[in-house]
MMTF fields as JSON, N, C-alpha, C and O atoms, coordinates in Angstrom:
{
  "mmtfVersion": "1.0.0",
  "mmtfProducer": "UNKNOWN",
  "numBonds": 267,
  "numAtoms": 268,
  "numGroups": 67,
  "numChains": 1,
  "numModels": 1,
  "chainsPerModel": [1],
  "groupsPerChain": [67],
  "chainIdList": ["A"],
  "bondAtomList": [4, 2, 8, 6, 12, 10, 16, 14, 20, 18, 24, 22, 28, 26, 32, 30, 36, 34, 40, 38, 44, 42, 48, 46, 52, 50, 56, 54, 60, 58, 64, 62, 68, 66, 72, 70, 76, 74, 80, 78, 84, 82, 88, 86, 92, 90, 96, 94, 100, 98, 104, 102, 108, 106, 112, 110, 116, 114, 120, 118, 124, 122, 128, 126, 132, 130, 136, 134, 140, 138, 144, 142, 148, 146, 152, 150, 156, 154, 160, 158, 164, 162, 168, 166, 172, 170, 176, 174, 180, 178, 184, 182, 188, 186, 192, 190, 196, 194, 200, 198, 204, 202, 208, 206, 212, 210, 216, 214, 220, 218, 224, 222, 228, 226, 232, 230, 236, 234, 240, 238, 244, 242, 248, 246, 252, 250, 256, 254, 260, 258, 264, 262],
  "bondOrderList": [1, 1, 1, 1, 1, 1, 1, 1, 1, 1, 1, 1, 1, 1, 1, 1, 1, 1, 1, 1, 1, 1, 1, 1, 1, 1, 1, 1, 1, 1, 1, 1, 1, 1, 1, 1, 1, 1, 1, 1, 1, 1, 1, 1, 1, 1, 1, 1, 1, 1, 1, 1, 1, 1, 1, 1, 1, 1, 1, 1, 1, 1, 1, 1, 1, 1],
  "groupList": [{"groupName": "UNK", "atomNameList": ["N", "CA", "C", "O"], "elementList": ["N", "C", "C", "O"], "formalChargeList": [0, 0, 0, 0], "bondAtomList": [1, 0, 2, 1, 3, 2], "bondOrderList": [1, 1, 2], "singleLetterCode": "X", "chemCompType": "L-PEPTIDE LINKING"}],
  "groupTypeList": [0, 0, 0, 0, 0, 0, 0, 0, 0, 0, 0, 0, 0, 0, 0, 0, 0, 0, 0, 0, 0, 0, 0, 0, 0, 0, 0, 0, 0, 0, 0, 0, 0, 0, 0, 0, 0, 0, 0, 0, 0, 0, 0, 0, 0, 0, 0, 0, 0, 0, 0, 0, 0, 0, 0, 0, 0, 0, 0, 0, 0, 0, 0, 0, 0, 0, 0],
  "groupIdList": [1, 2, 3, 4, 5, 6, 7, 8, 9, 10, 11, 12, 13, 14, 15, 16, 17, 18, 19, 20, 21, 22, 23, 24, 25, 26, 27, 28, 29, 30, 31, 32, 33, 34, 35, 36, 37, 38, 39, 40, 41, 42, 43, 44, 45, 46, 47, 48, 49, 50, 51, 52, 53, 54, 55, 56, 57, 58, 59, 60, 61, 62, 63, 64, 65, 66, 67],
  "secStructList": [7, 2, 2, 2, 2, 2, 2, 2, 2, 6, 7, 3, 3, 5, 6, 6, 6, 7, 1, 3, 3, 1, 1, 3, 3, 3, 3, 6, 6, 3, 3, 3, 3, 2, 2, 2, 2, 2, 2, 2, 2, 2, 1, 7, 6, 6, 1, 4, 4, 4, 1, 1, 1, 6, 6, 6, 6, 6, 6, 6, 6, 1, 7, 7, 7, 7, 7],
  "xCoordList": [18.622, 18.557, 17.574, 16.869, 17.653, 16.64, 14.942, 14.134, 14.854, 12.994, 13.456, 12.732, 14.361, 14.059, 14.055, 13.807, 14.343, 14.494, 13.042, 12.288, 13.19, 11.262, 10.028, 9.164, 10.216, 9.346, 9.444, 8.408, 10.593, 10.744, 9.742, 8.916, 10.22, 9.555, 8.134, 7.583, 7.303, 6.024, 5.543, 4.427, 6.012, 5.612, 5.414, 6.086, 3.961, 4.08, 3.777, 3.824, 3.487, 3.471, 1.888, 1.273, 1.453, 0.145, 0.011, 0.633, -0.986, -1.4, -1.577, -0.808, -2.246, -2.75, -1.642, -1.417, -0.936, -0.226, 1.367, 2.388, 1.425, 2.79, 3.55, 4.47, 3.622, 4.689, 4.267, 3.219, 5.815, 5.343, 5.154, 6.018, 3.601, 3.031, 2.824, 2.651, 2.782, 2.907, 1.225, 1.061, 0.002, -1.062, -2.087, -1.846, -3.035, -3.952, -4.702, -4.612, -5.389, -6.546, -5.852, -5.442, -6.007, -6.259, -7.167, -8.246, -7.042, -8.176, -7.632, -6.615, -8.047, -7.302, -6.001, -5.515, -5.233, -3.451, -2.924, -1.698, -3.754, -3.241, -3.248, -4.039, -2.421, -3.166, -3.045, -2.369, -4.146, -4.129, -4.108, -4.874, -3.331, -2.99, -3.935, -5.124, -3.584, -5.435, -5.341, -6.27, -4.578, -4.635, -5.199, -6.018, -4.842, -5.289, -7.147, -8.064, -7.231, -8.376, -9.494, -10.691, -9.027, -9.688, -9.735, -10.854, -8.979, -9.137, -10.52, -11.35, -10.189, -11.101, -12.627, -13.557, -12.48, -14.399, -14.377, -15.213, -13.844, -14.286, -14.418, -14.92, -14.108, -14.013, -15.327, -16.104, -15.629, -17.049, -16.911, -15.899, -17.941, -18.126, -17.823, -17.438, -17.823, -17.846, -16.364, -16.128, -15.695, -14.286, -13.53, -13.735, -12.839, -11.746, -10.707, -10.166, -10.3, -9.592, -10.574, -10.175, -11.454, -12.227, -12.134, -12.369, -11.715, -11.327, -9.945, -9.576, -9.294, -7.896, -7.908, -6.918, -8.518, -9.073, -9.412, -9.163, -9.944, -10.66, -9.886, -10.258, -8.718, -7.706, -6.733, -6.006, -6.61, -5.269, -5.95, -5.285, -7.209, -8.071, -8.36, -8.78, -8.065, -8.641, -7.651, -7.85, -6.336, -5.164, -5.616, -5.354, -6.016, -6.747, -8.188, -8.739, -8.881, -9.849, -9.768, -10.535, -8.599, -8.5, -7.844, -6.769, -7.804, -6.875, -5.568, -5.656, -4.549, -3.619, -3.618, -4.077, -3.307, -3.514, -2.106, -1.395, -1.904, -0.286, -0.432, -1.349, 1.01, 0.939, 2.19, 2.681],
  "yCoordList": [-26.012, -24.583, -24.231, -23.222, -25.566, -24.698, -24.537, -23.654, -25.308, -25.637, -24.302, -23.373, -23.891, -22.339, -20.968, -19.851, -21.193, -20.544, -20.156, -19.287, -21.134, -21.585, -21.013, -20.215, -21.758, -21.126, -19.753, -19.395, -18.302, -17.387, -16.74, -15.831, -17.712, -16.785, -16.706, -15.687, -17.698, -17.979, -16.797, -16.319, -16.473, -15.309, -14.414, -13.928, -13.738, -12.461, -11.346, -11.998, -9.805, -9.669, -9.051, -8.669, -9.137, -8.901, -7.214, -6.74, -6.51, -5.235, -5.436, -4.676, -6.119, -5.964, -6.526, -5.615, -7.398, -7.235, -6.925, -6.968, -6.656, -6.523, -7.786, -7.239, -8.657, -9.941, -11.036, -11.489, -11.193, -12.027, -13.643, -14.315, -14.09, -15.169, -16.257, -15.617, -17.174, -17.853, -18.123, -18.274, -18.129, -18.891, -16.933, -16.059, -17.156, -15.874, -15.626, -16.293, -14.494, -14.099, -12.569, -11.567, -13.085, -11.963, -10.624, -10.959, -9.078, -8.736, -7.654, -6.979, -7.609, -6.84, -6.751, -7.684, -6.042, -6.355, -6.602, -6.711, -6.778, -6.807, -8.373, -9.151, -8.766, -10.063, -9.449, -8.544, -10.497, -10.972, -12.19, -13.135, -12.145, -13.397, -14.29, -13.98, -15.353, -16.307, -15.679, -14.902, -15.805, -15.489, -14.057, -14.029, -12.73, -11.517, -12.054, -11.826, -12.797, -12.47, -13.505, -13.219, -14.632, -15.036, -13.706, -13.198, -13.207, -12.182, -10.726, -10.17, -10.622, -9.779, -10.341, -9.998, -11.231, -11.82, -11.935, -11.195, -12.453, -12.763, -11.595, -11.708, -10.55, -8.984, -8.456, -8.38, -8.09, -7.662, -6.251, -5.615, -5.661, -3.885, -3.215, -2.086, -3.386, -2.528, -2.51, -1.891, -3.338, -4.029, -2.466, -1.876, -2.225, -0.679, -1.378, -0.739, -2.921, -3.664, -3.712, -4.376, -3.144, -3.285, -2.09, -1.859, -1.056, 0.17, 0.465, 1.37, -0.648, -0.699, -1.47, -1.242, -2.289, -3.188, -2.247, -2.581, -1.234, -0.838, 0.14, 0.634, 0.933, 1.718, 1.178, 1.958, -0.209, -1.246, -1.198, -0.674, -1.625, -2.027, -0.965, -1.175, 0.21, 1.418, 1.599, 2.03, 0.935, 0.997, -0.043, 0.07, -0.627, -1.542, -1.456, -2.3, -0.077, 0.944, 0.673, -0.042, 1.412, 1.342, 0.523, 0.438, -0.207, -0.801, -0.036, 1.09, -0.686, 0.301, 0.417, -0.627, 1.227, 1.011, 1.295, 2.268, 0.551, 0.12, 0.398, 0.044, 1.402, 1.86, 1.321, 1.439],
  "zCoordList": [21.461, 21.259, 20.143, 20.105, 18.916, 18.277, 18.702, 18.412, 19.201, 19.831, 20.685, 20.327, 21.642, 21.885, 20.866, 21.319, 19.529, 18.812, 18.282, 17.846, 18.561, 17.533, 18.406, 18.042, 19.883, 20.903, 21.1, 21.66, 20.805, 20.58, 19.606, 19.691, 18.505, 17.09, 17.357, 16.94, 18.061, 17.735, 18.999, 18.798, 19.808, 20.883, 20.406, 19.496, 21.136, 20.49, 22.011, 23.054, 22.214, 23.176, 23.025, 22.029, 24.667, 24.58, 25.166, 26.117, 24.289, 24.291, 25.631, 26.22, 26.433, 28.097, 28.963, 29.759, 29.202, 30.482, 29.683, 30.369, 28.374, 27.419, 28.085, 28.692, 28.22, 27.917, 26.689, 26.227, 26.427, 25.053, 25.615, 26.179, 25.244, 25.308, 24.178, 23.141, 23.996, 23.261, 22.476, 21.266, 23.634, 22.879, 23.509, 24.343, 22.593, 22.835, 21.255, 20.224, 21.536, 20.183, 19.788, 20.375, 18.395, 17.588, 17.325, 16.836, 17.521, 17.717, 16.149, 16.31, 15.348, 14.791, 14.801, 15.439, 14.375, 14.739, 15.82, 15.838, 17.157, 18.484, 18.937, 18.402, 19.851, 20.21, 21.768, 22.258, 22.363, 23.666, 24.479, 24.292, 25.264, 25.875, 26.164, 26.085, 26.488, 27.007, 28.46, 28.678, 29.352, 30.49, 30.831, 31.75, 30.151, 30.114, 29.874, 30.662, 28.538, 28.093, 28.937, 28.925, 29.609, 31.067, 31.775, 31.838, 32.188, 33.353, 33.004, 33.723, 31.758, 31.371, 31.563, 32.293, 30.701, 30.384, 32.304, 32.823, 32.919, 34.672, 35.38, 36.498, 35.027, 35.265, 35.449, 34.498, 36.588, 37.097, 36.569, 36.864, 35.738, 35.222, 36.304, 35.996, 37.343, 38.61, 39.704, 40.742, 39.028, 39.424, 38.79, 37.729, 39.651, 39.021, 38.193, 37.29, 38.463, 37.348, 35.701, 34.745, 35.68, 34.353, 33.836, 32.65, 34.846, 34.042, 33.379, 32.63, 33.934, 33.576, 32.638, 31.944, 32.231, 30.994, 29.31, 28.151, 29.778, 28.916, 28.733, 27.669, 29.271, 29.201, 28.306, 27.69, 28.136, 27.439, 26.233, 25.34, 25.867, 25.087, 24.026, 22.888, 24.589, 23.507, 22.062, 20.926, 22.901, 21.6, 20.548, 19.351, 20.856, 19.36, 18.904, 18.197, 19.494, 18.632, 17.264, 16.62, 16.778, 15.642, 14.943, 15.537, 13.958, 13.245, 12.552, 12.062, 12.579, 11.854, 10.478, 10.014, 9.578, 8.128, 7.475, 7.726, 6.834, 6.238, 4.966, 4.225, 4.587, 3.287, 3.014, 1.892]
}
C-alpha cells in the first residue's frame, strides 16, 4: 500500500486531457502529460484537434502570481 501511496503523491493532473499522470513537463505552473505533449508536437496546424490544443493551452498564458 505504501508504493501506492507514493505513486499517488508523485501524480499530478494535466492542464490538457486533466488526468493525473505520473511523468510530463513543466510549463510554468502547469504540467503536461508526455502523452498529451506527443500528441500535440504530432498535431498538424490544420488538424481541428490543434485548435483544441491551443484552447487547453491558453490557461497557462499566464503564470499565476502568489501572494
Amino acid at each position: 500500500m505504501n508504493s501506492f501511496l507514493a505513486q499517488r503523491h508523485f501524480e499530478e493532473t494535466c492542464v490538457i486531457c486533466e488526468i493525473q499522470k505520473p511523468k510530463g513537463i513543466h510549463l510554468y505552473t502547469s504540467f503536461i502529460c508526455t502523452d498529451c505533449e506527443k500528441d500535440l508536437i504530432q498535431t498538424n496546424t490544420s488538424d481541428p484537434k490543434y485548435k483544441y490544443f491551443l484552447q487547453k493551452l491558453k490557461k497557462i498564458n499566464t503564470p499565476e502570481i502568489f501572494s
